[in-house]
C-alpha positions as CSV (number, residue, x, y, z in Angstrom):
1,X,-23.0,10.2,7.1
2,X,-20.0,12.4,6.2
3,X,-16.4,12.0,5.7
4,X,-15.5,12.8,9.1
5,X,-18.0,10.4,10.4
6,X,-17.5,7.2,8.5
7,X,-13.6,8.0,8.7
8,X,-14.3,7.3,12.3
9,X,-16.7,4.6,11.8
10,X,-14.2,2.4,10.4
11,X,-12.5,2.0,13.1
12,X,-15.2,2.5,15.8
13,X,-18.0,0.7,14.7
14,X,-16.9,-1.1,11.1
15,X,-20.1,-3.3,10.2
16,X,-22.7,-0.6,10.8
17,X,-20.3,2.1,8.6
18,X,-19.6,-0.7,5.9
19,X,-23.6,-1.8,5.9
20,X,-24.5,1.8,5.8
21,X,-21.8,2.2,2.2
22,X,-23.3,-0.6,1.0
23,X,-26.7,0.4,0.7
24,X,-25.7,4.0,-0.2
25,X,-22.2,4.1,-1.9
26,X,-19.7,7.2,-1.2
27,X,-16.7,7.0,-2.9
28,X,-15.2,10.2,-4.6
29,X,-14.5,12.1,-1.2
30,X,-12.9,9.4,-0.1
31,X,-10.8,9.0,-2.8
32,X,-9.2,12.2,-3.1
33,X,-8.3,12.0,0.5
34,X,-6.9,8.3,0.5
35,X,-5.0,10.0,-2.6
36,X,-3.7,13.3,-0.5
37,X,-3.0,11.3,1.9
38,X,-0.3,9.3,-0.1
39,X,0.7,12.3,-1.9
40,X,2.0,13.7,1.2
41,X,3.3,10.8,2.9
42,X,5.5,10.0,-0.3
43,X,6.5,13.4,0.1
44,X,7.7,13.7,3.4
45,X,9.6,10.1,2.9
46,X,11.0,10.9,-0.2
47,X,14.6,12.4,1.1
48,X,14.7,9.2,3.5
49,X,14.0,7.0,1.4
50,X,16.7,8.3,-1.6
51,X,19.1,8.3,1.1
52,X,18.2,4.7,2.0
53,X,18.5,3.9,-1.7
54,X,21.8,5.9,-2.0
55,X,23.8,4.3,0.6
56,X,21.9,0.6,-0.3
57,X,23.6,1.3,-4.3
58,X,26.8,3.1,-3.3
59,X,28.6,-0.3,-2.2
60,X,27.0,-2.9,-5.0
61,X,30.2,-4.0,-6.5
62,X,28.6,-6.2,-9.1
63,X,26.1,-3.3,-10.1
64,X,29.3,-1.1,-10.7
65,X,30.6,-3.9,-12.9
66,X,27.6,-4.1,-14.8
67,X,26.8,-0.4,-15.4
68,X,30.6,0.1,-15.7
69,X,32.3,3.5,-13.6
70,X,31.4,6.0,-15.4
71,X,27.5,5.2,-15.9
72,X,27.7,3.7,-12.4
73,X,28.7,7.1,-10.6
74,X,26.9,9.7,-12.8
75,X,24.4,6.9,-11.9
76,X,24.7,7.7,-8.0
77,X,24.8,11.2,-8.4
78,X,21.7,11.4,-9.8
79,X,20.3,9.7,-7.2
80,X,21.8,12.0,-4.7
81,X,20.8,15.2,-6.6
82,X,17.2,14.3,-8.5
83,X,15.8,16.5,-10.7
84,X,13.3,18.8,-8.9
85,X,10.3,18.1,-11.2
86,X,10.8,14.5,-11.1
87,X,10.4,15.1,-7.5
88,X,7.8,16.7,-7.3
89,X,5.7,14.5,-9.8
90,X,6.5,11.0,-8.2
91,X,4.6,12.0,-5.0
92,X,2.0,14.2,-6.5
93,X,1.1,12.9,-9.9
94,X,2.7,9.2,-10.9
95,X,2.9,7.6,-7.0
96,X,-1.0,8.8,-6.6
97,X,-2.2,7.4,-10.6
98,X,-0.6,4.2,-9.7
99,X,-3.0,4.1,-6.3
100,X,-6.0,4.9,-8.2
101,X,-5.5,2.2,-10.7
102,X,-4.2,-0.5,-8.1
103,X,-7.7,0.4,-6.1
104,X,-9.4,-0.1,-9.4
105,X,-7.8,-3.5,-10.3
106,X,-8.3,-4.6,-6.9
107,X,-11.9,-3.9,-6.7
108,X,-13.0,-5.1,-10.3
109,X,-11.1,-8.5,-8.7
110,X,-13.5,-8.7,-5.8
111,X,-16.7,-7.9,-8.1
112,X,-15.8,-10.9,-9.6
113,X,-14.9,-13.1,-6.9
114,X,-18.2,-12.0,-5.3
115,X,-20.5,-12.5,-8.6
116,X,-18.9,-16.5,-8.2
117,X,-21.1,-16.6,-5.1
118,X,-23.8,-13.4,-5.1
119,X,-26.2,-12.4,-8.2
120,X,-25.9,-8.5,-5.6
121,X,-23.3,-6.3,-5.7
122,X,-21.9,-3.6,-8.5
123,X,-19.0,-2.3,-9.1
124,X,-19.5,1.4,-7.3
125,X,-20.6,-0.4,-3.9
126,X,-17.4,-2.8,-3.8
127,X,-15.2,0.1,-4.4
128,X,-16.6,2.1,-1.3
129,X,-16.3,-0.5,0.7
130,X,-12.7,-1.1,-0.8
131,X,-11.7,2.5,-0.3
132,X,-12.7,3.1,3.1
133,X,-11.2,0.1,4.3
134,X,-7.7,1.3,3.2
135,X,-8.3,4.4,5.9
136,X,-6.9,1.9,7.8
137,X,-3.8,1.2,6.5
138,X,-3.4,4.8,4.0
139,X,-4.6,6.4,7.1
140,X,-3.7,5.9,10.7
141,X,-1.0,3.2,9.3
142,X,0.6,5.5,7.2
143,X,0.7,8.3,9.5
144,X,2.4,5.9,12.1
145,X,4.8,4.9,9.7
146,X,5.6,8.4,9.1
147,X,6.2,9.4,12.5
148,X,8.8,6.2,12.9
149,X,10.3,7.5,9.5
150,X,10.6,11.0,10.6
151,X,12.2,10.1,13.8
152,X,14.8,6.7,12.5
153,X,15.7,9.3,9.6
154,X,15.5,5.6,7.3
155,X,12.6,4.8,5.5
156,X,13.7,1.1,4.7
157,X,14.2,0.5,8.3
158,X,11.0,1.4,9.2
159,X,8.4,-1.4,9.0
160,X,4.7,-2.2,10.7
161,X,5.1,-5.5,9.3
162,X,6.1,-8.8,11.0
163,X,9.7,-7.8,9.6
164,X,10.2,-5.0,12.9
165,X,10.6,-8.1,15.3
166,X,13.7,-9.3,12.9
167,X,15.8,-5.7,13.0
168,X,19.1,-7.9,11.9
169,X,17.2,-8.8,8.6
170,X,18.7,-6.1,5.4
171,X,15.9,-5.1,3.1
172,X,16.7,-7.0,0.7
173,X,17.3,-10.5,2.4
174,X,14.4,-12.7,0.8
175,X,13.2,-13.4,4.1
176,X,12.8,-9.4,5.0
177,X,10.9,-9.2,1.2
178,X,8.3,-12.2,2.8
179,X,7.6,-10.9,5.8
180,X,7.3,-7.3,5.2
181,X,4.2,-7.9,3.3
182,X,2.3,-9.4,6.9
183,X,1.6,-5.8,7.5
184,X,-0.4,-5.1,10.8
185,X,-2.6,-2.3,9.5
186,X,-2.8,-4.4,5.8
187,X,-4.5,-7.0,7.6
188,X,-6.5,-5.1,9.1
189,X,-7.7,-2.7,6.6
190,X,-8.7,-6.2,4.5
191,X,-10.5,-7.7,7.7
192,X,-12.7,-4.7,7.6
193,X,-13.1,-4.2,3.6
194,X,-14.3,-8.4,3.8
195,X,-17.0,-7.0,6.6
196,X,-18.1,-4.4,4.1
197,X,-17.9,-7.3,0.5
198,X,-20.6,-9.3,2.9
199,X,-23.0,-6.6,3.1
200,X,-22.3,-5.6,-0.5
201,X,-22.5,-9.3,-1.9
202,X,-25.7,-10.3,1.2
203,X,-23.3,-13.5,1.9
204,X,-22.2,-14.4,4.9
205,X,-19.3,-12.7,6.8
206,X,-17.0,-15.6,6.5
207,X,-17.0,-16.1,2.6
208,X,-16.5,-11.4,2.7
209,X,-13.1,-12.1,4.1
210,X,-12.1,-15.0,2.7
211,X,-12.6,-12.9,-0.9
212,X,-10.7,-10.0,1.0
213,X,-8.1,-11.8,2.2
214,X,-7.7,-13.6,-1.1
215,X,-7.2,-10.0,-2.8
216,X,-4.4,-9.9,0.1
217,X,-3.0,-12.7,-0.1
218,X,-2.9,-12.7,-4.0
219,X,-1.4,-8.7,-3.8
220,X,0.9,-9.9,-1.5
221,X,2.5,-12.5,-3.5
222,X,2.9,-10.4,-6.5
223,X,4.6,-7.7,-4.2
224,X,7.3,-10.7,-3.1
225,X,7.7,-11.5,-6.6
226,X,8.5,-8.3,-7.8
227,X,10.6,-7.6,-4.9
228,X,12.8,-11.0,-5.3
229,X,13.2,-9.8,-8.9
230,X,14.1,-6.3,-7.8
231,X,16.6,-8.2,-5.4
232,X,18.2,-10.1,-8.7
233,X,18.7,-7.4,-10.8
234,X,20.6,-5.7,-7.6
235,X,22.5,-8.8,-6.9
């Protein structure tokens, strides 16, 4: 089956393409485009989403006083004008490394959750089924969240998370940080990768995604923490 193929299969027909990656694990094409993918989306968000932060930072008072005015504005204008490298390698180089080693933690987690209750299962099958999963989410999730960014002209604002039904919520309300992580296409991209740990692990469907979700869930909660840290440093 090629890329094309079990693209489609993932969201067609999910068990037979994760059963199929299970017995014969494909993961480097799938890779690079999960990676390109990201590449360009970061790309194309990258002058909303310094706009978002520039008018976010512009009115923070207490930042000001902490940084001081001088550090504070030359602080700001760097934002407004980045350095064109730096541009160009947080899309293309440090946004897509950061992936590639989040996909690897991630995966190396559900080996071992799935060796507690399998003596089946390596490391190169759970990462197939990990990776093509995320088409989900990296794919037809990303490019539906680029198509809101592109016509809100905000990335912040844009959200395919439980947080759209709260518009009045800021970005960086704790509540806004919570529920932003309840992302439609998250969930679903873990639903099918715990469809695909059951074939790879021969358990049954229900302990897959309660190992998936658990990778969720435990990605999740790290992702509110670090954003209600953000959120105090900012505050």
């Amino acid at each position: 089956m090629n890329l094309f193929n079990r693209f489609f299969g993932i969201f067609m027909s999910p068990q037979q393409t994760q059963k199929m990656l299970a017995e014969r694990p494909k993961w480097v094409d799938a890779l690079i485009l999960l990676l390109i993918l990201f590449a360009l989306f970061s790309y194309f968000i990258m002058p909303y989403s310094q706009k978002d932060t520039y008018d976010l930072m512009k009115d923070n008072i207490k930042l000001r006083e902490r940084m001081g005015d001088e550090r504070f504005d030359a602080y700001l204008e760097k934002m407004q004008t980045p350095n064109e490298t730096t541009a160009l390698l947080q899309p293309f180089l440090i946004g897509p490394v950061t992936l590639l080693i989040g996909f690897c933690i991630q995966s190396l987690i559900l080996l071992g959750m799935g060796k507690l209750a399998a003596a089946d299962g390596k490391f190169k099958q759970v990462f197939s089924v990990f990776l093509h999963g995320r088409f989900i989410d990296l794919g037809l999730g990303g490019a539906l969240k680029l198509f809101l960014v592109l016509t809100k002209k905000s990335f912040m604002q844009t959200s395919t998370s439980l947080a759209m039904f709260f518009p009045k919520l800021t970005v960086t309300s704790p509540a806004f940080i919570v529920l932003s992580q309840f992302d439609f296409f998250q969930i679903w991209a873990y639903g099918v990768i715990g469809i695909g740990l059951a074939a790879v692990f021969k358990i049954d469907l229900k302990k897959g995604l309660i190992f998936a979700y658990l990778m969720w869930l435990i990605k999740s909660v790290l992702y509110i923490a670090l954003g209600l840290l953000s959120r105090s440093l900012l505050t």
